[in-house]
Backbone as XML, in Angstrom:
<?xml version="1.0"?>
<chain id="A" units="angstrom">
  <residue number="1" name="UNK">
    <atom name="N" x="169.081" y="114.826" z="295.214"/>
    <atom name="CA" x="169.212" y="113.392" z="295.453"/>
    <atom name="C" x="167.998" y="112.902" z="296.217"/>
  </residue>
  <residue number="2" name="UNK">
    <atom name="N" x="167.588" y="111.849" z="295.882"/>
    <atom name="CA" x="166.456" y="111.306" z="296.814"/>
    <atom name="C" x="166.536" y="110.404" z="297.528"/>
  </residue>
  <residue number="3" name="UNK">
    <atom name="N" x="165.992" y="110.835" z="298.330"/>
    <atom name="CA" x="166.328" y="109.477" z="299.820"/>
    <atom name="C" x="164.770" y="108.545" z="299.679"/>
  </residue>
  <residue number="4" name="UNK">
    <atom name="N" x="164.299" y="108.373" z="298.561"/>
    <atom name="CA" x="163.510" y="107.187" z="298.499"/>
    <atom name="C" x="164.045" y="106.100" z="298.880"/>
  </residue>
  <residue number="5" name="UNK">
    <atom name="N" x="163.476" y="105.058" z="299.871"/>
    <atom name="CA" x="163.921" y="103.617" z="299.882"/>
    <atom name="C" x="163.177" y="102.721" z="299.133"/>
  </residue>
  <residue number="6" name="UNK">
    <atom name="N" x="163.534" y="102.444" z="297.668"/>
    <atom name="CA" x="163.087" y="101.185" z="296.684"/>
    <atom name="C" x="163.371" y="99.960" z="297.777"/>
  </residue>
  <residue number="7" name="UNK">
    <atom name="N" x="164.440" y="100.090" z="297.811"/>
    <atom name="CA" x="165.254" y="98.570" z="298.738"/>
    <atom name="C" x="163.966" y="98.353" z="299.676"/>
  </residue>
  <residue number="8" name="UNK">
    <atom name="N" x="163.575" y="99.392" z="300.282"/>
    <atom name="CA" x="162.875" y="98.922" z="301.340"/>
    <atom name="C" x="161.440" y="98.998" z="301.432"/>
  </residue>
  <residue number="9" name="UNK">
    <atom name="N" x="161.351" y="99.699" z="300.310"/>
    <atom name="CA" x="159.905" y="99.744" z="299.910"/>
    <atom name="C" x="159.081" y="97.844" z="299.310"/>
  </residue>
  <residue number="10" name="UNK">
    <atom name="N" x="160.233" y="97.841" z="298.656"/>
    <atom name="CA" x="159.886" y="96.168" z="298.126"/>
    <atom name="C" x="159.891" y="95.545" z="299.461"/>
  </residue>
  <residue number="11" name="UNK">
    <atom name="N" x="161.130" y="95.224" z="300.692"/>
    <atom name="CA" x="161.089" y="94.329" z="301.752"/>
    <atom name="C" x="159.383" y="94.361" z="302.216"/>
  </residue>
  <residue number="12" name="UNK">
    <atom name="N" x="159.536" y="95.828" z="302.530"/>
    <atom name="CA" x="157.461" y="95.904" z="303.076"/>
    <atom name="C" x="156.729" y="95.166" z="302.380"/>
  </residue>
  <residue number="13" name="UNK">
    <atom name="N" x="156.709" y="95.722" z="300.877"/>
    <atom name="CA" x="155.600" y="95.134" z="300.517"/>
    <atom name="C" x="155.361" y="93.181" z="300.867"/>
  </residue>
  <residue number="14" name="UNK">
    <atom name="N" x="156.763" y="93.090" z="300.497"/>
    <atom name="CA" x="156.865" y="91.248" z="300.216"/>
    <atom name="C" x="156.648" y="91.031" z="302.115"/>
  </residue>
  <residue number="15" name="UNK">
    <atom name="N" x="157.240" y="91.594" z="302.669"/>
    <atom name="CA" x="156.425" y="91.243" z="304.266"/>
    <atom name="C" x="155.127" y="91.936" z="304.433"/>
  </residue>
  <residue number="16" name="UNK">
    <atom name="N" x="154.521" y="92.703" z="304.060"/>
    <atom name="CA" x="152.980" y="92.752" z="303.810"/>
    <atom name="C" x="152.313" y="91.596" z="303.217"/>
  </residue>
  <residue number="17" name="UNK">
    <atom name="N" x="152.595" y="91.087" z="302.510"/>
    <atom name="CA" x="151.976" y="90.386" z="301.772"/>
    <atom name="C" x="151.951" y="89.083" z="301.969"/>
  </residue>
  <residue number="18" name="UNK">
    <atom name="N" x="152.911" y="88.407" z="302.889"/>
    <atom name="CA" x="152.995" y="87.208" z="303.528"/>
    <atom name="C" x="151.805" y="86.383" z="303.815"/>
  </residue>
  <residue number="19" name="UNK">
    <atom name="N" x="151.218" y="87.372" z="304.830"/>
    <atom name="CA" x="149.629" y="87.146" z="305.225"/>
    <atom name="C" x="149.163" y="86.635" z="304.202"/>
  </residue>
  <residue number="20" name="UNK">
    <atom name="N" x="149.097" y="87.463" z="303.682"/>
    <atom name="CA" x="147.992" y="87.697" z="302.304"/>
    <atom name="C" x="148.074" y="86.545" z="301.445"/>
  </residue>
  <residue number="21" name="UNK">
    <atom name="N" x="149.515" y="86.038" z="301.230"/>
    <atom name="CA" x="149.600" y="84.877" z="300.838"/>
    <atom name="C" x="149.181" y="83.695" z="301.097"/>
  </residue>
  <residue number="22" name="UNK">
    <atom name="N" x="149.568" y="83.547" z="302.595"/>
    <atom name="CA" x="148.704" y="82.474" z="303.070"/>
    <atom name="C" x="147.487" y="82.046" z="303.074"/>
  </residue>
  <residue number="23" name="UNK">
    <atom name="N" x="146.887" y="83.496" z="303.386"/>
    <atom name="CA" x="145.346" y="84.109" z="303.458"/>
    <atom name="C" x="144.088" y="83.513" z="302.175"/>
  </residue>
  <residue number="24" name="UNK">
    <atom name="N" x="144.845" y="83.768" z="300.767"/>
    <atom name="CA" x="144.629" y="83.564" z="299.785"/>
    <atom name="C" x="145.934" y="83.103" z="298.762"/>
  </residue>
  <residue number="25" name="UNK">
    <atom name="N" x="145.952" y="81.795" z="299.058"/>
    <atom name="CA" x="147.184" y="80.862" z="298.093"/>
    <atom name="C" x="146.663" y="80.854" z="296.651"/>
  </residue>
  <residue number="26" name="UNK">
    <atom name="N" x="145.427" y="80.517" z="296.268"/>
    <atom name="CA" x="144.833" y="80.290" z="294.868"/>
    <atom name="C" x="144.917" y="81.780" z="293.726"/>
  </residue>
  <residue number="27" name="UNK">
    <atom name="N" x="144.424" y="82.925" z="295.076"/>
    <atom name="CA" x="144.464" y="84.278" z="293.876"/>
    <atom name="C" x="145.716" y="84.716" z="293.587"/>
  </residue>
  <residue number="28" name="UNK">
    <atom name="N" x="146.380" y="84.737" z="294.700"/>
    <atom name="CA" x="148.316" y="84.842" z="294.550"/>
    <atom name="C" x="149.428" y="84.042" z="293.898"/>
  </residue>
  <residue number="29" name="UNK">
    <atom name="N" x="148.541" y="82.561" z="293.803"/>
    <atom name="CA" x="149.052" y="81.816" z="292.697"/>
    <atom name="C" x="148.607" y="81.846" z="291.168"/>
  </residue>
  <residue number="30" name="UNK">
    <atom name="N" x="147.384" y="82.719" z="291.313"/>
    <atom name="CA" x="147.129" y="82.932" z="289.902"/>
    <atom name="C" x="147.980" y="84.193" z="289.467"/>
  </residue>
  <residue number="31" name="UNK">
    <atom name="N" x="148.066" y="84.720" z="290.195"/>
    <atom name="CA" x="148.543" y="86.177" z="289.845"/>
    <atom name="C" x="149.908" y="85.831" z="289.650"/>
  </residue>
  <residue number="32" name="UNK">
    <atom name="N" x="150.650" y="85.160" z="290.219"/>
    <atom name="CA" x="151.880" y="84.758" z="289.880"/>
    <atom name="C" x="152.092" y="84.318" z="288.528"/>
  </residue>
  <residue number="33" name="UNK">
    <atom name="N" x="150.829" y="83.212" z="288.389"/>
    <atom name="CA" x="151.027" y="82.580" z="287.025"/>
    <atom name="C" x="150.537" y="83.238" z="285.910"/>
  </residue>
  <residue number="34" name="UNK">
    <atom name="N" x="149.634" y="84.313" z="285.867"/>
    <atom name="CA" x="149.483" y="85.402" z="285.229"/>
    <atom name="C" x="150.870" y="86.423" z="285.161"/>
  </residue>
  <residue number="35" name="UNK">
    <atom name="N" x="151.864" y="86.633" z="285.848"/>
    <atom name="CA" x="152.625" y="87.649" z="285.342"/>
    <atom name="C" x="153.834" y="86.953" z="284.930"/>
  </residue>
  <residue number="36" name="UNK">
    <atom name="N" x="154.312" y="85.597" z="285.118"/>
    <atom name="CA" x="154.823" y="85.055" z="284.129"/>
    <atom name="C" x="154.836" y="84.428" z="283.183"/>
  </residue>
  <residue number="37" name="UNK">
    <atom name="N" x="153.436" y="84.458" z="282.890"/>
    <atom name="CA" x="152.615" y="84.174" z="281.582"/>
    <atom name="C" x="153.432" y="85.232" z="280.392"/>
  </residue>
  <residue number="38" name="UNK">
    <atom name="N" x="152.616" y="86.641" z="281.231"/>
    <atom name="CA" x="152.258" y="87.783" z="280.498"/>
    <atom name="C" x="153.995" y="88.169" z="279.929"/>
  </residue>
  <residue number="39" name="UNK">
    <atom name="N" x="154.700" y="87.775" z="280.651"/>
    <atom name="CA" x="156.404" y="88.965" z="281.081"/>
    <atom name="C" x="157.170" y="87.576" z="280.188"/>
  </residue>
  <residue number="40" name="UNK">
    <atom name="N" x="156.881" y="86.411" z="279.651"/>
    <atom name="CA" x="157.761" y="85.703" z="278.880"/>
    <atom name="C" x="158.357" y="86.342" z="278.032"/>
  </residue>
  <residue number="41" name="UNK">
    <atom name="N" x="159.455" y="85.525" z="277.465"/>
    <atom name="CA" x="159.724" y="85.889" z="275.993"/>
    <atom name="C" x="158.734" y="85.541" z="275.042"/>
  </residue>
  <residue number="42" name="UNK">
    <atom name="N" x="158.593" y="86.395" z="274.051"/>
    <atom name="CA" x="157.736" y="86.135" z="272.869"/>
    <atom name="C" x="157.941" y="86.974" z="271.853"/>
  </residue>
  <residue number="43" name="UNK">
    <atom name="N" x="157.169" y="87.447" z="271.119"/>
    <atom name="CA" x="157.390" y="88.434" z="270.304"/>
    <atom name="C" x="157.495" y="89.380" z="270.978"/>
  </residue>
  <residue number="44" name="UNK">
    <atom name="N" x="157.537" y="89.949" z="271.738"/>
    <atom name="CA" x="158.096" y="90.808" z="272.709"/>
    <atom name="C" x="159.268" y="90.018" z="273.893"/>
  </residue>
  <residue number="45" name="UNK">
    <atom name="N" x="160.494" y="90.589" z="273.666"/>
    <atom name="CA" x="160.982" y="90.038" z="274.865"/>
    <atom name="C" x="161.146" y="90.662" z="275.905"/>
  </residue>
  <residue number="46" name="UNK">
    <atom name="N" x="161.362" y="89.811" z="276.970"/>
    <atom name="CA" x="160.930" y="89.900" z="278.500"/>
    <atom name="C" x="161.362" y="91.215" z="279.025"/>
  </residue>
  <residue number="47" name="UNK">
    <atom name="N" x="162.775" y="92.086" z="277.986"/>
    <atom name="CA" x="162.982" y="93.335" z="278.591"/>
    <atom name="C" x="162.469" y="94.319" z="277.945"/>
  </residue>
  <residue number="48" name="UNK">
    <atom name="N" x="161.345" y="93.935" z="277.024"/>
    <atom name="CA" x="160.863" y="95.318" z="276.726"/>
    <atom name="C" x="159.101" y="95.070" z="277.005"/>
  </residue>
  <residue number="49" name="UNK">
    <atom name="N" x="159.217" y="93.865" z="277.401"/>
    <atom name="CA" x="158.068" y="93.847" z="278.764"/>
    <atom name="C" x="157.875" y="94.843" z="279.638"/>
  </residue>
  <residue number="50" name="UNK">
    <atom name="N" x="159.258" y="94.461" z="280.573"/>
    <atom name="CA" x="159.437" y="95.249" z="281.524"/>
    <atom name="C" x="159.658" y="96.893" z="281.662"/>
  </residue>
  <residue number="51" name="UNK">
    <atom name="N" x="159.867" y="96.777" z="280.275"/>
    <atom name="CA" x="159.878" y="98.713" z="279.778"/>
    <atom name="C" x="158.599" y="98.800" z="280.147"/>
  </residue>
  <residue number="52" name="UNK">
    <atom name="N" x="157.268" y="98.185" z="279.408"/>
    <atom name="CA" x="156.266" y="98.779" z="279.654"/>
    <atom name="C" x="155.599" y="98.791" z="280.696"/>
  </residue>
  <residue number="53" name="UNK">
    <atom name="N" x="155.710" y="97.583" z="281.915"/>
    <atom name="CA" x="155.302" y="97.363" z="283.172"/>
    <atom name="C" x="155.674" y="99.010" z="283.691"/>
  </residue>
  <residue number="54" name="UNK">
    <atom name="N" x="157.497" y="99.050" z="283.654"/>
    <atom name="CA" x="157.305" y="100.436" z="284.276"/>
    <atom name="C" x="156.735" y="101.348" z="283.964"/>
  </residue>
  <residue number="55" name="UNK">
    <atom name="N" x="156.328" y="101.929" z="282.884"/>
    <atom name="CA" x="156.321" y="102.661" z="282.032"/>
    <atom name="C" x="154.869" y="102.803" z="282.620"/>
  </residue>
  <residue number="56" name="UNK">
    <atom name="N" x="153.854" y="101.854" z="282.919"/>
    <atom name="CA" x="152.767" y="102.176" z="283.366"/>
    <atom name="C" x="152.683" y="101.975" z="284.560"/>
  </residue>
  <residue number="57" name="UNK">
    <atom name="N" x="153.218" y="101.927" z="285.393"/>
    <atom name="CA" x="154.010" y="102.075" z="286.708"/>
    <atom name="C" x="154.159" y="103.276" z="286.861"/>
  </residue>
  <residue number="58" name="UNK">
    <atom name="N" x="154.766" y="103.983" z="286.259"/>
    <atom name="CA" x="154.823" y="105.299" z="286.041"/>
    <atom name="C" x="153.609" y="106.079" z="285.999"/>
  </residue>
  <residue number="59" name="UNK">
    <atom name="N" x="153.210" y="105.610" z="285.165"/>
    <atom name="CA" x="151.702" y="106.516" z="284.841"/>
    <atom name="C" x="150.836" y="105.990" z="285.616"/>
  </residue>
  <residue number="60" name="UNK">
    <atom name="N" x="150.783" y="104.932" z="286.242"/>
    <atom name="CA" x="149.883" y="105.154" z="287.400"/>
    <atom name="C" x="150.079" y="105.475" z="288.805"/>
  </residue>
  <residue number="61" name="UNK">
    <atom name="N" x="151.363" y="105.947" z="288.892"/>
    <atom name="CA" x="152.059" y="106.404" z="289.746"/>
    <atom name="C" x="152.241" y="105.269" z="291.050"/>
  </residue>
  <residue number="62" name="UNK">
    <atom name="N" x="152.609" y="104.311" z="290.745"/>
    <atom name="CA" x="153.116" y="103.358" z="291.713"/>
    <atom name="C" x="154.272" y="102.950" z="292.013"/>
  </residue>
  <residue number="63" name="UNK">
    <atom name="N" x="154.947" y="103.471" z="293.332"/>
    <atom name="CA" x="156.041" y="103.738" z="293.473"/>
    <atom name="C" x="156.684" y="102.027" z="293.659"/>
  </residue>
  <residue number="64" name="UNK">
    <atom name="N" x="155.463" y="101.342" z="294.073"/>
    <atom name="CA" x="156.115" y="99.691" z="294.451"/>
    <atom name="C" x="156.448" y="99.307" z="293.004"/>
  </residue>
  <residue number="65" name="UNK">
    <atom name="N" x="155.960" y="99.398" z="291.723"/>
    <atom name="CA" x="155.916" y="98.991" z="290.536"/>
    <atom name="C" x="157.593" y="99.404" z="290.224"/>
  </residue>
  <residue number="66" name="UNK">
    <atom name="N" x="157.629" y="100.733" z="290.470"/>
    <atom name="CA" x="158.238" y="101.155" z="290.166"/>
    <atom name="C" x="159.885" y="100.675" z="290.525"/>
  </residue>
  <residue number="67" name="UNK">
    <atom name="N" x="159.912" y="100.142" z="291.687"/>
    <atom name="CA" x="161.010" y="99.236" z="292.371"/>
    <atom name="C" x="161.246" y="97.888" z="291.814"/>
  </residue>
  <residue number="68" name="UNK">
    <atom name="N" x="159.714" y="97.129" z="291.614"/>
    <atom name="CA" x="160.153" y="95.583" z="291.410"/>
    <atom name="C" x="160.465" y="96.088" z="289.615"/>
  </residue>
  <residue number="69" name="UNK">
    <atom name="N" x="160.106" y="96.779" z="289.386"/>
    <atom name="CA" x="160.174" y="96.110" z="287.781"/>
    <atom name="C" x="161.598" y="96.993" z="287.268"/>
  </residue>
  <residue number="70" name="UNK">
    <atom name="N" x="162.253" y="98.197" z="288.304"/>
    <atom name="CA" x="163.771" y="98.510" z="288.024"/>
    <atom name="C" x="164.678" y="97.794" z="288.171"/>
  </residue>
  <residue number="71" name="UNK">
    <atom name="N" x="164.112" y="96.915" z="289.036"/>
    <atom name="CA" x="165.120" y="95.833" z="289.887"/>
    <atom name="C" x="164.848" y="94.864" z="288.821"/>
  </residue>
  <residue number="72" name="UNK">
    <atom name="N" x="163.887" y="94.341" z="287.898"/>
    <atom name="CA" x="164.157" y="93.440" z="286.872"/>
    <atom name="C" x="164.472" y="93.967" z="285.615"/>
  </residue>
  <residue number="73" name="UNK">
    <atom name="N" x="164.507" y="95.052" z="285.667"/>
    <atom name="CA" x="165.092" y="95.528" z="284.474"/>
    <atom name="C" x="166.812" y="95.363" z="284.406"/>
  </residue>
  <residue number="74" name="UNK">
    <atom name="N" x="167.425" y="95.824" z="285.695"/>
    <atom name="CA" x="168.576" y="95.500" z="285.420"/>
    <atom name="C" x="168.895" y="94.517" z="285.523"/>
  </residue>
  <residue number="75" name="UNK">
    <atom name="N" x="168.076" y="93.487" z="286.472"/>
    <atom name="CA" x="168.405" y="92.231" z="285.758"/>
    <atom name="C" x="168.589" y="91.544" z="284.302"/>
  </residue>
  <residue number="76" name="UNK">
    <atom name="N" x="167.535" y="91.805" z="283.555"/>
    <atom name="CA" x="168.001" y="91.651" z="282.275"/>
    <atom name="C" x="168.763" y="92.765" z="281.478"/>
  </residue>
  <residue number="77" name="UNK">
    <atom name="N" x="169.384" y="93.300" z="282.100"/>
    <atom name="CA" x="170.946" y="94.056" z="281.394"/>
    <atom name="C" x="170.225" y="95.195" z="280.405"/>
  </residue>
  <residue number="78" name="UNK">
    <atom name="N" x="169.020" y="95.923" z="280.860"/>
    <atom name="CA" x="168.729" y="97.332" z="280.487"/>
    <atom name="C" x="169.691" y="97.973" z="280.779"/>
  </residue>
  <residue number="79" name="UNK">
    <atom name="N" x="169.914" y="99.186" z="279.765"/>
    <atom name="CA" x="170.940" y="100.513" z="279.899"/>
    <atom name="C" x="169.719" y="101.607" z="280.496"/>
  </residue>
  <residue number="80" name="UNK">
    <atom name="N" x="170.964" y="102.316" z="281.103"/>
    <atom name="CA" x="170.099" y="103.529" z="281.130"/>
    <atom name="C" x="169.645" y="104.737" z="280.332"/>
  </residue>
  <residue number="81" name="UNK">
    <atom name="N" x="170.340" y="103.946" z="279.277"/>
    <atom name="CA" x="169.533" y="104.933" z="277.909"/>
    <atom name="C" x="168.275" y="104.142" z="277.774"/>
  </residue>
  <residue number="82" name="UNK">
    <atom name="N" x="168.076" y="103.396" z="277.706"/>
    <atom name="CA" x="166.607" y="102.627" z="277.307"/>
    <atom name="C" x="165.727" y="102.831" z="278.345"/>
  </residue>
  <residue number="83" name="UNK">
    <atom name="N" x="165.912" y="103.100" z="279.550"/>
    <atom name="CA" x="165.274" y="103.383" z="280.616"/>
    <atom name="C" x="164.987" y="105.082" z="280.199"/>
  </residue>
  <residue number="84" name="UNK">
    <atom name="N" x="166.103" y="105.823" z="279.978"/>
    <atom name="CA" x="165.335" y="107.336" z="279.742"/>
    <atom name="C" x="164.620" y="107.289" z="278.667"/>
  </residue>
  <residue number="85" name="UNK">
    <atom name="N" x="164.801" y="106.555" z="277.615"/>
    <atom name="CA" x="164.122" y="106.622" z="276.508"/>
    <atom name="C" x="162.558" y="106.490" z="276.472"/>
  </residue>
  <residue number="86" name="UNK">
    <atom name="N" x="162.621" y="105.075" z="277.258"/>
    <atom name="CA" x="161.212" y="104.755" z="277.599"/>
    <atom name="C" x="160.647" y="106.015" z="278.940"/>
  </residue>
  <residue number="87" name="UNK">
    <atom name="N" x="161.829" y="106.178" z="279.709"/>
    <atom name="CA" x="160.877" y="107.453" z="280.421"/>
    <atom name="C" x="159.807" y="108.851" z="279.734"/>
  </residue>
  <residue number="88" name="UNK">
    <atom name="N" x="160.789" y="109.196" z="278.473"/>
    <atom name="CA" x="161.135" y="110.294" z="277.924"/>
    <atom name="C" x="159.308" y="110.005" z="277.094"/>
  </residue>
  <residue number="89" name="UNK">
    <atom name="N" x="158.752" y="108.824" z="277.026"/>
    <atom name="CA" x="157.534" y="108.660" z="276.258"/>
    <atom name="C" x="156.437" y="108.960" z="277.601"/>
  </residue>
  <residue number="90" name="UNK">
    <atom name="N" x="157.198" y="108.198" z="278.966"/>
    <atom name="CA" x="156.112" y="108.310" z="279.918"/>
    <atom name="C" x="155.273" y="109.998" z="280.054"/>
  </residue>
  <residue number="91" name="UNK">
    <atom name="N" x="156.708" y="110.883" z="280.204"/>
    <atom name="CA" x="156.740" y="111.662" z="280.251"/>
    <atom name="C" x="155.917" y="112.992" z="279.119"/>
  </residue>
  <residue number="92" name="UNK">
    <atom name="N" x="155.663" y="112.092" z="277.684"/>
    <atom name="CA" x="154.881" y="112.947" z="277.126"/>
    <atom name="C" x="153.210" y="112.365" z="276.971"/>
  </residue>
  <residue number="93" name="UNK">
    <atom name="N" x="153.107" y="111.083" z="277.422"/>
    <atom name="CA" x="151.714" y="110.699" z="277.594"/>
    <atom name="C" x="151.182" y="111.023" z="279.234"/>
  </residue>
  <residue number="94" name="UNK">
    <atom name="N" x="151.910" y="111.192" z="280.002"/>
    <atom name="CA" x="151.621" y="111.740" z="281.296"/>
    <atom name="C" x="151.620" y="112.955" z="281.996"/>
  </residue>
  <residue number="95" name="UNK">
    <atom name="N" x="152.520" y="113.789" z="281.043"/>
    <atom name="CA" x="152.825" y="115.300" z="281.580"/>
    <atom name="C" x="153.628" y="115.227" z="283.037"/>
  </residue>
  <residue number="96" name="UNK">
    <atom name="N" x="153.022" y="115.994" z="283.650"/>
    <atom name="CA" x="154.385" y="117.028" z="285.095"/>
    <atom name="C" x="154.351" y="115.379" z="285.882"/>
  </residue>
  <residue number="97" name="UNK">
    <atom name="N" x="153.131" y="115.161" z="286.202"/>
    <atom name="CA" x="152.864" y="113.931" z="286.913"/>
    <atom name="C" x="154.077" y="112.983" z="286.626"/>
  </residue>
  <residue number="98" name="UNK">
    <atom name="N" x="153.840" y="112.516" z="285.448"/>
    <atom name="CA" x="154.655" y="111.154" z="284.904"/>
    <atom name="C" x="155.962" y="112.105" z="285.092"/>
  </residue>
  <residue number="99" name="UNK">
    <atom name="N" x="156.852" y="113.394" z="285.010"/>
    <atom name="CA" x="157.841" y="113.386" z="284.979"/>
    <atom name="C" x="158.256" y="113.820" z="286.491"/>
  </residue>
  <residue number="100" name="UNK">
    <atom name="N" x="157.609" y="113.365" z="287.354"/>
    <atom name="CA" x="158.022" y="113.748" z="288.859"/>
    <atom name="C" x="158.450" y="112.089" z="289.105"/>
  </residue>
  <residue number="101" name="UNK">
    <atom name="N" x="157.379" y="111.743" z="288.721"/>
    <atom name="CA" x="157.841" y="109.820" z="289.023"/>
    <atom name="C" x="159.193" y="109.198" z="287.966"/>
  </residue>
  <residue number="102" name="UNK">
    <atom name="N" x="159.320" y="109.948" z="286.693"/>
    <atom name="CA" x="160.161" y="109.622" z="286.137"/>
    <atom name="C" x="161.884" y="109.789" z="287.031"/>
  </residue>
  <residue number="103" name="UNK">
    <atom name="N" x="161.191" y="110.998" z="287.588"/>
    <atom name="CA" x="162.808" y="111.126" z="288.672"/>
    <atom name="C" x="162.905" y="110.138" z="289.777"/>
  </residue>
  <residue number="104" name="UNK">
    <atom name="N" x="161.924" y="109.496" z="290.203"/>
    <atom name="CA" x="161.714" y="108.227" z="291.255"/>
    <atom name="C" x="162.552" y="107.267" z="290.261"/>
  </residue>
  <residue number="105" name="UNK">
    <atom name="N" x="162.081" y="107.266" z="289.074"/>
    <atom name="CA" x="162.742" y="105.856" z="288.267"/>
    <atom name="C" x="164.027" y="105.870" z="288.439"/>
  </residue>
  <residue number="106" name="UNK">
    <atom name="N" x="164.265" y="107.041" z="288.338"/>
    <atom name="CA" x="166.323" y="107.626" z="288.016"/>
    <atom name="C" x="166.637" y="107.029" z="289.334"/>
  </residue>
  <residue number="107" name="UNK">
    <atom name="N" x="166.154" y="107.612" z="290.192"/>
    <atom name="CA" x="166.846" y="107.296" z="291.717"/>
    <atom name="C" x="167.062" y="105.290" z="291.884"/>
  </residue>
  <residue number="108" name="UNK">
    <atom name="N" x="165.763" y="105.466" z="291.789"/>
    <atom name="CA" x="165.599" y="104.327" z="292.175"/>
    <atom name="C" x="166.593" y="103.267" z="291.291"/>
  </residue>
  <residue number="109" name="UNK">
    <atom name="N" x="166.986" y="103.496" z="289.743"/>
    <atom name="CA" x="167.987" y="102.665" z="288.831"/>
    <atom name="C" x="169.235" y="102.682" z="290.019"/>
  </residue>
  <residue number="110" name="UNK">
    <atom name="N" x="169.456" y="103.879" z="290.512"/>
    <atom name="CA" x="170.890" y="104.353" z="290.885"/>
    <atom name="C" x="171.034" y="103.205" z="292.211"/>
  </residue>
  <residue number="111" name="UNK">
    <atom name="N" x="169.803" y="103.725" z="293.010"/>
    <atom name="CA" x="169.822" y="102.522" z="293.948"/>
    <atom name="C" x="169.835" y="101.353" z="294.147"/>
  </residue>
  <residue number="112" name="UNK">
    <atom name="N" x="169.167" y="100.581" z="292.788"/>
    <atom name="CA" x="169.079" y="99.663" z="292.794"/>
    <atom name="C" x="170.281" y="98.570" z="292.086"/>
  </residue>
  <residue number="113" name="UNK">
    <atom name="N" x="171.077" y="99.502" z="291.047"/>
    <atom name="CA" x="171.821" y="99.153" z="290.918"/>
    <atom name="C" x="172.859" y="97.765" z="291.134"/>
  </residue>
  <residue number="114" name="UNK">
    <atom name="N" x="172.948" y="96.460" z="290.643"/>
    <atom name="CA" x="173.382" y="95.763" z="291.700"/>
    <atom name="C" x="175.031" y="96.121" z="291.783"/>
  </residue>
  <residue number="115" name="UNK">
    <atom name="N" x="175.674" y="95.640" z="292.953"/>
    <atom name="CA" x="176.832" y="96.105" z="293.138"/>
    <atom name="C" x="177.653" y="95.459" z="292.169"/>
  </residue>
  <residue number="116" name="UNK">
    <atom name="N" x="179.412" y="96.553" z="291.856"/>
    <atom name="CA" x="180.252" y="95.717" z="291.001"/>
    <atom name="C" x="181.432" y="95.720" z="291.348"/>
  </residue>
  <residue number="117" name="UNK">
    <atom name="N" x="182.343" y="94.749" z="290.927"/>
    <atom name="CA" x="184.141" y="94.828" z="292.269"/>
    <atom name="C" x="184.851" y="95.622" z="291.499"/>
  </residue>
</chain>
């Protein structure tokens, strides 16, 4: 079991970045408007976007990627078959690497999970 904190890995970053926001409003507003440019629906829709965000999240081994874009995956009502599925590719374009982070993904689905009554 892993005691990664996704939950809290995202709080940091988004309070890291506060500054930064302020600091620079124009590049952080582009970048904003660049990733909901990029993550629309289109001929690709927005959840198999987000397959690939992680997916190279994965392969570049970024564990923050790896949080915001699980956490929007289940927002748009990914299974966790589609999540191993798409792991199961990370895993052969990345080798041992991509499948050490692929177990970050697992955890992190489990954690992130939103709650249900």
């Amino acid at each position: 079991m892993s005691t990664f904190d996704h939950a809290g890995l995202m709080q940091s970053i988004n309070e890291n970045l506060s500054s930064f926001r302020k600091a620079q409003p124009d590049a952080m507003r582009g970048f904003s408007q660049l990733a909901q440019a990029s993550m629309a629906e289109g001929v690709l829709s927005t959840k198999q976007k987000e397959l690939i965000a992680l997916a190279i999240g994965v392969t570049q081994r970024c564990s923050g990627c790896i949080g915001f874009h699980t956490k929007a995956l289940h927002k748009l009502g990914a299974t966790r078959a589609e999540l191993e599925e798409m792991l199961s590719v990370c895993v052969y374009m990345g080798g041992g690497p991509a499948l050490m982070y692929a177990s970050e993904v697992l955890a992190a689905w489990d954690q992130l999970a939103p709650a249900t009554a």
